[in-house]
Backbone as CSV, one residue per row, in Angstrom:
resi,resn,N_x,N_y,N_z,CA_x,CA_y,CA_z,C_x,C_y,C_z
1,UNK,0.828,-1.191,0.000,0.000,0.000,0.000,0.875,1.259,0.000
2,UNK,1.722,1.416,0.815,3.131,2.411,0.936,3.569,2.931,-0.585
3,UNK,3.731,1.398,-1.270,4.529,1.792,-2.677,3.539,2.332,-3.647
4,UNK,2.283,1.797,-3.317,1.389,2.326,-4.229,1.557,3.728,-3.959
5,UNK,0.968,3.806,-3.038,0.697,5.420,-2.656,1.660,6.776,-2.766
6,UNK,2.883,6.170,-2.631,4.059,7.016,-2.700,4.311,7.077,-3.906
7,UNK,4.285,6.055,-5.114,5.188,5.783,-6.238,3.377,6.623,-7.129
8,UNK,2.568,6.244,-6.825,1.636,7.753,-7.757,1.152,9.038,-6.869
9,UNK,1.527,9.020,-5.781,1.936,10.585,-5.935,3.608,11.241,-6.232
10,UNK,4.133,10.177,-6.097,5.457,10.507,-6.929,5.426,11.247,-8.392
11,UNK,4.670,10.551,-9.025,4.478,10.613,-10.335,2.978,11.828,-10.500
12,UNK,2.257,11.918,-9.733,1.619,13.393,-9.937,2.656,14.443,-9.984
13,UNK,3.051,14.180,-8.794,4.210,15.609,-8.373,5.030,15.459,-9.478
14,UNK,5.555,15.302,-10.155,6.974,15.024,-10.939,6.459,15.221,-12.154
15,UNK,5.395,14.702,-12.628,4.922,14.736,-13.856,5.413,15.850,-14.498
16,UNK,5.469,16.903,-14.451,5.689,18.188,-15.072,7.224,18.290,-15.446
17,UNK,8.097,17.540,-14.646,9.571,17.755,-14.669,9.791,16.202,-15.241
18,UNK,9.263,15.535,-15.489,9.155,13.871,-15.598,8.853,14.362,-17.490
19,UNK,7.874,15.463,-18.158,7.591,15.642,-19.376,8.855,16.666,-20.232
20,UNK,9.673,17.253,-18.751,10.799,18.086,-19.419,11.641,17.237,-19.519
21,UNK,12.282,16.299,-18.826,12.882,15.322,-19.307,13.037,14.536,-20.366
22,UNK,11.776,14.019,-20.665,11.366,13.046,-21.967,11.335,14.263,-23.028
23,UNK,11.145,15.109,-22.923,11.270,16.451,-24.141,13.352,16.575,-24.629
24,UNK,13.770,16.452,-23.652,15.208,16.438,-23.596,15.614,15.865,-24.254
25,UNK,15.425,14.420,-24.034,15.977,13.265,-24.206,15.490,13.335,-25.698
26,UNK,14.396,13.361,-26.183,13.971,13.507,-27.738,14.838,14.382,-28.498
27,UNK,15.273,15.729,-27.865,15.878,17.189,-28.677,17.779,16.416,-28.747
28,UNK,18.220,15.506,-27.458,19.322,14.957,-27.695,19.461,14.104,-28.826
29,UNK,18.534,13.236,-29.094,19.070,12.615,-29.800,17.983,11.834,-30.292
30,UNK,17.823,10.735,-31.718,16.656,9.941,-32.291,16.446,8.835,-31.207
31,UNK,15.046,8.378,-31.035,14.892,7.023,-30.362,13.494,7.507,-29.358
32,UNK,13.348,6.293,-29.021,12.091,6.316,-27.886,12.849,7.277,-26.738
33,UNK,11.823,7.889,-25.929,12.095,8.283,-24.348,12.520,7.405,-23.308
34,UNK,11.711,6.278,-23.560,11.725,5.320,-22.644,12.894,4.085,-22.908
35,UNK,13.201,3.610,-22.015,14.098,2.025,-22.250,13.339,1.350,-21.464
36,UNK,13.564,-0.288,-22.208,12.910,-1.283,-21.861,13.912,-2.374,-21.308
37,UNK,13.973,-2.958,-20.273,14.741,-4.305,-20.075,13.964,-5.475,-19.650
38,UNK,14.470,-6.765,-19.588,14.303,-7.454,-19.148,15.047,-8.028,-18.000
39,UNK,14.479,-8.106,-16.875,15.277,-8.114,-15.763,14.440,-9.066,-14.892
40,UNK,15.220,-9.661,-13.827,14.938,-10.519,-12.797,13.931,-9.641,-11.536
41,UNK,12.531,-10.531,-11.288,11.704,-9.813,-10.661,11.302,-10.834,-9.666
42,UNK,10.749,-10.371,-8.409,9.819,-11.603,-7.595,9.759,-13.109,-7.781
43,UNK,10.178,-14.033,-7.319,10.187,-15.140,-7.503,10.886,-15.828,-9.000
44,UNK,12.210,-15.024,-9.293,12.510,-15.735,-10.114,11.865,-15.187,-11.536
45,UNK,10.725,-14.351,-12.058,9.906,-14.078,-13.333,10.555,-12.932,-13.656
46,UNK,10.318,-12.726,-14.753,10.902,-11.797,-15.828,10.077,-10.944,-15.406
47,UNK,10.531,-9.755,-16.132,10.003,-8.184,-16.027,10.550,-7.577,-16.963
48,UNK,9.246,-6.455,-17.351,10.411,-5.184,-18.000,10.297,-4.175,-17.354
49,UNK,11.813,-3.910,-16.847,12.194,-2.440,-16.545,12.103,-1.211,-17.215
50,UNK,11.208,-0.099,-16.921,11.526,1.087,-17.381,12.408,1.897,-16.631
51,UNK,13.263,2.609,-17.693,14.054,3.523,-17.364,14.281,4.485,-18.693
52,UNK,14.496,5.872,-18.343,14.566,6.948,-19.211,15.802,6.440,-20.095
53,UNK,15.585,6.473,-20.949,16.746,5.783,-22.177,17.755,7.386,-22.225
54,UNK,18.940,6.594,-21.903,20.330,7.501,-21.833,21.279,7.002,-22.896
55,UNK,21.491,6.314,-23.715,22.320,5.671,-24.465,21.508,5.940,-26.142
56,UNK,22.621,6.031,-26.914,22.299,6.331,-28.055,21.737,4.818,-28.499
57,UNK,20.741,5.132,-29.649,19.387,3.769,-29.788,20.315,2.483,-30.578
58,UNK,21.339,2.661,-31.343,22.448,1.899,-32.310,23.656,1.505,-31.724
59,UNK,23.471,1.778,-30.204,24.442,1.119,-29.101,24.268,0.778,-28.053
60,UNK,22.780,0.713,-27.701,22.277,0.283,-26.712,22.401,-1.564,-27.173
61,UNK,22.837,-1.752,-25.491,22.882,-3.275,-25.088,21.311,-3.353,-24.349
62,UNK,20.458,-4.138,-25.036,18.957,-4.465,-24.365,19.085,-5.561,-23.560
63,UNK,19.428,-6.693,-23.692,20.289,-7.246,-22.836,20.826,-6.799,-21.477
64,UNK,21.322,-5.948,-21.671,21.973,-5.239,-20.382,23.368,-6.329,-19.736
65,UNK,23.579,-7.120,-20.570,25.055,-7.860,-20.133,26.179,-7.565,-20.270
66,UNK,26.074,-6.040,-21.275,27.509,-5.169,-21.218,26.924,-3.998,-20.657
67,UNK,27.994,-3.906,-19.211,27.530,-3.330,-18.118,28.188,-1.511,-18.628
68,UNK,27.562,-0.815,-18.348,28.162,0.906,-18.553,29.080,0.750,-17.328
69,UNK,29.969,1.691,-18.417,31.330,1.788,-17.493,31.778,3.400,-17.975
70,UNK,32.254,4.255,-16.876,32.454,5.313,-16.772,33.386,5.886,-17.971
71,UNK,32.557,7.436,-18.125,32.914,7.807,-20.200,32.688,6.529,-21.184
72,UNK,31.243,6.323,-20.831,31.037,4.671,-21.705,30.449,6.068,-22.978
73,UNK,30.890,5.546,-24.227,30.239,6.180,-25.750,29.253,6.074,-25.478
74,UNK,28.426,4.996,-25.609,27.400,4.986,-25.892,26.283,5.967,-25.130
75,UNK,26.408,6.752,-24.050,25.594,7.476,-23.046,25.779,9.078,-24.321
76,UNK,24.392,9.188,-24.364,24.206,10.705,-24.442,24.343,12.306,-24.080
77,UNK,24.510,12.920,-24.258,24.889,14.065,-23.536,24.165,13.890,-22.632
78,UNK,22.572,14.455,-22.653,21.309,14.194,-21.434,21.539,12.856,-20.876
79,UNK,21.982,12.168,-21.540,21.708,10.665,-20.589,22.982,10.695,-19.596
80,UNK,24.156,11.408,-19.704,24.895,11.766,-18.814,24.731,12.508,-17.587
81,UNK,23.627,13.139,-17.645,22.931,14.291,-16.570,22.016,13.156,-16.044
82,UNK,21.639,12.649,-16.883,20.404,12.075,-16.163,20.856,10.456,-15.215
83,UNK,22.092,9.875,-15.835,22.274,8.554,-14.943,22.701,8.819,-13.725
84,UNK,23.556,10.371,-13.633,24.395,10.751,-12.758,24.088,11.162,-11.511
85,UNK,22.643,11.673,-12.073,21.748,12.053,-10.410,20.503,10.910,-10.506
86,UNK,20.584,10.086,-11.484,19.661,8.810,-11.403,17.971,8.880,-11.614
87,UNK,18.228,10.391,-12.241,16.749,10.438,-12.629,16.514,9.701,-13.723
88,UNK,17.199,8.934,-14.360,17.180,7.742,-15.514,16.181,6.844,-14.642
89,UNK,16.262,6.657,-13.226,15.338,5.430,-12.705,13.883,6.095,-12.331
90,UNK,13.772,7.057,-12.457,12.203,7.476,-11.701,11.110,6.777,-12.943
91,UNK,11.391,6.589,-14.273,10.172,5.559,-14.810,10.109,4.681,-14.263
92,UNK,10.628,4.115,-13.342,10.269,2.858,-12.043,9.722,2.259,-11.208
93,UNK,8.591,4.142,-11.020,7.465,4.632,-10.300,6.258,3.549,-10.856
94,UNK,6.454,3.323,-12.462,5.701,2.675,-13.097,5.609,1.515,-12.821
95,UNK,6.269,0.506,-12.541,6.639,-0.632,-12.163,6.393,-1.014,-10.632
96,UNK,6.645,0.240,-10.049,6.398,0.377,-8.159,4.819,-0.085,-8.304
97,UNK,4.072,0.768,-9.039,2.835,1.476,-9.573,2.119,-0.317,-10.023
98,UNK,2.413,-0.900,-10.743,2.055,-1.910,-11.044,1.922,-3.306,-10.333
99,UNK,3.157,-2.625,-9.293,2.892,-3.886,-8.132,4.505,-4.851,-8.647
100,UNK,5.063,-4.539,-9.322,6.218,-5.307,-9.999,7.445,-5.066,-9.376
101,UNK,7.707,-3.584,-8.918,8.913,-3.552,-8.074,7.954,-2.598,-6.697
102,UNK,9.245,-2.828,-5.679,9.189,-1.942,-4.385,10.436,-0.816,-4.342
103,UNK,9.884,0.405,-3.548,10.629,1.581,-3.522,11.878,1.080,-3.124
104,UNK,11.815,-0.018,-2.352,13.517,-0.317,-1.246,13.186,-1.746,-1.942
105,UNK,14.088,-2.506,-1.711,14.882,-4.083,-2.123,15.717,-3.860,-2.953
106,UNK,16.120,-5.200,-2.744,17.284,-5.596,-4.050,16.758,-5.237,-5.285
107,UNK,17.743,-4.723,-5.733,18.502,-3.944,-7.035,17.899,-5.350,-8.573
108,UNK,17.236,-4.994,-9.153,17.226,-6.003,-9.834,18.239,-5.774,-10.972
109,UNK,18.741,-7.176,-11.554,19.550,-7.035,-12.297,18.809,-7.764,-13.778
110,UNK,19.690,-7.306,-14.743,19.377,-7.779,-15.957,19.684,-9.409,-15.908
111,UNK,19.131,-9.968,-16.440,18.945,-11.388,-16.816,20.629,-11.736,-17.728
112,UNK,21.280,-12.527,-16.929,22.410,-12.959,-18.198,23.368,-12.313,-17.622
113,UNK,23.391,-11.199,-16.336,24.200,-10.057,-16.125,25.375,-11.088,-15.651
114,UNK,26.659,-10.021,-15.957,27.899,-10.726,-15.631,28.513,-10.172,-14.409
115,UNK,29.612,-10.763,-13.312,29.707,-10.374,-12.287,31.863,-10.166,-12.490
116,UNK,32.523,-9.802,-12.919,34.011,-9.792,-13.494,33.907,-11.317,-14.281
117,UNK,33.192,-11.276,-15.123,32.762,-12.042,-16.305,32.273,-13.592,-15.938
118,UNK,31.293,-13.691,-15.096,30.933,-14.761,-13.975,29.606,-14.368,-14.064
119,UNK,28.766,-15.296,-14.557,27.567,-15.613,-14.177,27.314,-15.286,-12.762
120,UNK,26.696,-14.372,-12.009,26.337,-13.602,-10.707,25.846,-15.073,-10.134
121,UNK,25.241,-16.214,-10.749,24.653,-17.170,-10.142,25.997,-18.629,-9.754
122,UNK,27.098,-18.662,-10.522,28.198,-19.335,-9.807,29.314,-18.167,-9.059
123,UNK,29.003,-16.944,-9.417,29.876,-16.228,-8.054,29.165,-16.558,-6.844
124,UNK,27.987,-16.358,-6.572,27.214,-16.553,-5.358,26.183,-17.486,-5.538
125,UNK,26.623,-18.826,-4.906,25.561,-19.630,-4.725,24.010,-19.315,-4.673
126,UNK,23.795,-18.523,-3.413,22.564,-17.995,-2.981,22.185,-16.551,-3.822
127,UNK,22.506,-16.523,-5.002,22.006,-15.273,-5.558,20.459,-15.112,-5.755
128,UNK,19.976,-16.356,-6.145,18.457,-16.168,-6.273,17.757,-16.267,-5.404
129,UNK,18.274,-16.481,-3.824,17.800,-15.954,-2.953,16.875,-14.482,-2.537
130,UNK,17.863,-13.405,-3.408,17.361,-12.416,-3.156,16.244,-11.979,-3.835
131,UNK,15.612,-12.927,-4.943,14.299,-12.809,-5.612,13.077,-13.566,-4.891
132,UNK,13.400,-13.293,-3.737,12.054,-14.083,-2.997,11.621,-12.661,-2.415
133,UNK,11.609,-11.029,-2.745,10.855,-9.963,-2.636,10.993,-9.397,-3.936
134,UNK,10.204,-8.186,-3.779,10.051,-7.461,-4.981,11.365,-6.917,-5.052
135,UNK,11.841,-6.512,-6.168,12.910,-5.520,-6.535,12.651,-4.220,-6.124
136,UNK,13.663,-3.224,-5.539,13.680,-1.975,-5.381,14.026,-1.505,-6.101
137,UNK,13.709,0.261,-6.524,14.002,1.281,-7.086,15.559,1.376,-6.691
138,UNK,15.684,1.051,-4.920,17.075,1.514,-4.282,16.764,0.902,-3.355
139,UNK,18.157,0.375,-2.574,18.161,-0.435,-1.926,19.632,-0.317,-0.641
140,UNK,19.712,-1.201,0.011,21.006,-0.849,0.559,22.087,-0.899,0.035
141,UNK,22.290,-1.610,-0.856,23.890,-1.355,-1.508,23.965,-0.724,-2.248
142,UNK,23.178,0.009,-2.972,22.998,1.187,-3.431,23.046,2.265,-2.337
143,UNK,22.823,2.721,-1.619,23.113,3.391,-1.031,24.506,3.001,0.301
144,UNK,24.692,2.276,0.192,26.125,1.952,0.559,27.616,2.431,-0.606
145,UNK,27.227,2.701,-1.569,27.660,2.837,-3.058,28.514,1.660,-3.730
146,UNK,27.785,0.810,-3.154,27.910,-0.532,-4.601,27.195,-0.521,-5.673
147,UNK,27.617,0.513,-6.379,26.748,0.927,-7.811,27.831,0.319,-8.897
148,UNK,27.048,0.749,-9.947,28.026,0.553,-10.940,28.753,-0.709,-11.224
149,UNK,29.505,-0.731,-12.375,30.032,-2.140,-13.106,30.552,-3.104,-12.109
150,UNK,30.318,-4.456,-11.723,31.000,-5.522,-10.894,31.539,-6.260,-11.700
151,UNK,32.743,-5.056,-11.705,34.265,-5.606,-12.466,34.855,-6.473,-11.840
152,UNK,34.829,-6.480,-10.140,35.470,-7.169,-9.382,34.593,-8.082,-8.389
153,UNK,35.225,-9.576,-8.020,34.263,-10.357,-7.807,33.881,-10.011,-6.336
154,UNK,35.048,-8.847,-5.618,34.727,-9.324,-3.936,33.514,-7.893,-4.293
155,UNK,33.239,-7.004,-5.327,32.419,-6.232,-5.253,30.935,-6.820,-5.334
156,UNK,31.115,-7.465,-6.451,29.688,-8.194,-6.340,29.080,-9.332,-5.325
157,UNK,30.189,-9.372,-4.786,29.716,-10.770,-3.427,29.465,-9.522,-2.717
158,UNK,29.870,-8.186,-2.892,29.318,-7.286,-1.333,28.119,-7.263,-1.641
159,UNK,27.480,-6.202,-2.875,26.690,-6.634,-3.328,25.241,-7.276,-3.209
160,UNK,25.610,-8.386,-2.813,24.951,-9.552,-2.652,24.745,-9.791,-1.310
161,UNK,25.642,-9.254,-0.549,25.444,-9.920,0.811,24.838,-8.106,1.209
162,UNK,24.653,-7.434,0.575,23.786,-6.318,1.330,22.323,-6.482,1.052
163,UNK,22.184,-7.252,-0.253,20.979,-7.902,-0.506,20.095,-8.670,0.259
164,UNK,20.862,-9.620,0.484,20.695,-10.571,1.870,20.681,-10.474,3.385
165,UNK,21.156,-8.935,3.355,21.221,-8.663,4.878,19.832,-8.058,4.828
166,UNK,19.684,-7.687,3.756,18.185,-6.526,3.782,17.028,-7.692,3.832
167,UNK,17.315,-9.113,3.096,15.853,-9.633,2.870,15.615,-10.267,4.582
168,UNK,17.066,-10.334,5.206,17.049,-10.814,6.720,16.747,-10.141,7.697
169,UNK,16.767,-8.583,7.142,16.399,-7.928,8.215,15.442,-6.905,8.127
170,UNK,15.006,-7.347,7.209,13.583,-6.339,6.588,12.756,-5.827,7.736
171,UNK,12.478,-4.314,7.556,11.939,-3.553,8.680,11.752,-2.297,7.938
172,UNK,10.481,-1.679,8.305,10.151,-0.057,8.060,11.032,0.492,8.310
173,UNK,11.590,0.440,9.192,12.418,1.374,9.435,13.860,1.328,9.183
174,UNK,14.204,-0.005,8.253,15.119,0.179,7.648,14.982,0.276,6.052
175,UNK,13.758,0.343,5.875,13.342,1.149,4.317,13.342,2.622,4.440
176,UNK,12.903,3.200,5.395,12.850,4.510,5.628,14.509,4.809,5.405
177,UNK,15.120,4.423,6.557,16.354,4.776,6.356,17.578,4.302,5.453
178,UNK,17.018,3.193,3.823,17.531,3.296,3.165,17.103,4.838,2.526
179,UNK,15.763,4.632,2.322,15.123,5.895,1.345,15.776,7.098,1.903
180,UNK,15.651,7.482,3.076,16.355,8.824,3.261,18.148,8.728,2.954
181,UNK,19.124,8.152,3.368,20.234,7.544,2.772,20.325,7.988,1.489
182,UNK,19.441,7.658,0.483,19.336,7.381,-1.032,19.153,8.843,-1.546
183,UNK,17.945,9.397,-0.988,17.607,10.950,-0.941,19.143,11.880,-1.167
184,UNK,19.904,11.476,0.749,21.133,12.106,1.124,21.701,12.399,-0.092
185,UNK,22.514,11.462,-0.635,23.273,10.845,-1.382,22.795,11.704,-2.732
186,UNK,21.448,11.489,-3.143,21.549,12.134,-4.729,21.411,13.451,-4.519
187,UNK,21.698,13.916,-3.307,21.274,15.790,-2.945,23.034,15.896,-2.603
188,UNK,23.736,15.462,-2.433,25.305,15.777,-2.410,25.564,15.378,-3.926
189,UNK,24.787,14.837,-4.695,25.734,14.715,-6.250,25.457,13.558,-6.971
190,UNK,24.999,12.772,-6.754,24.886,11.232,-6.896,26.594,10.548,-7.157
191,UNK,25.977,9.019,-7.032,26.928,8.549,-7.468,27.044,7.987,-8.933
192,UNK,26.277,8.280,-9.642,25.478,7.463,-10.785,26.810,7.561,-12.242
193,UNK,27.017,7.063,-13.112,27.650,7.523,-14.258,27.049,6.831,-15.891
């Protein structure tokens, strides 16, 4: 009820700055507004992720198994503004909105995703563990700043085990205080690239 309620009045409020965006992203460059993935959701089932498409449309990986890596070509001017303070994820609201993801949990990842070129599922035994909740918008290792490419394997076992600490210790009040954390964090600069 929380995610409902938050993730569409999210999207009332925003709407107006949510339509300057997608206006942007059109004047940058040819292609849809939106990106689509397929990604790991609740129990193991597929999903598609929305997110504001930042990558030029003739180099986008849909897939998502070649991970962006910092001054990656393929990112757009706007899509550089926009991964960096992570307003690339607020179409997510949509997905919150649908009942498909939650504001806080694990980070869903793309299907196929590689971990320093390791199937995420023989780096960590228990990886599909963490699909027994919904996926978050943001989560604790995201706001811990385990973002970005898991070039390295002890990064993605962290990763993973912040995943797992969250599905073990799940509490309001440690969603609250990821969400405010997450807030902190993109109001000093983000970490996003």
């Amino acid at each position: 009820m929380i995610d409902i309620g938050v993730s569409m009045s999210a999207i009332l409020i925003l709407l107006p700055f949510l339509l300057v965006v997608a206006l942007l992203i059109k004047l940058d460059s040819p292609g849809p507004v939106l990106f689509k993935q397929e990604r790991w959701g609740m129990g193991c089932r597929r999903i598609k992720v929305y997110k504001f498409r930042s990558m030029r449309t003739d180099r986008c990986d849909v897939s998502g198994v070649n991970q962006t890596v910092r001054d990656d070509p393929r990112i757009t001017r706007i899509g550089a503004i926009i991964r960096r303070t992570n307003i690339d994820e607020l179409p997510q609201l949509l997905n919150v909105l649908r009942g498909e993801m939650s504001l806080v949990g694990p980070r869903c990842h793309a299907i196929g995703m590689l971990a320093a070129g390791l199937a995420y599922e023989e780096l960590v035994p228990e990886y599909h563990r963490r699909h027994v909740m919904r996926p978050g918008m943001t989560g604790l290792s995201q706001m811990r700043g385990l973002r970005g490419p898991t070039d390295r394997q002890a990064k993605a076992r962290a990763r993973i085990a912040c995943d797992l600490f969250y599905i073990d210790n799940f509490s309001i009040w440690l969603d609250l205080r990821i969400i405010f954390g997450t807030i902190l964090s993109e109001l000093r600069g983000g970490t996003g690239f």
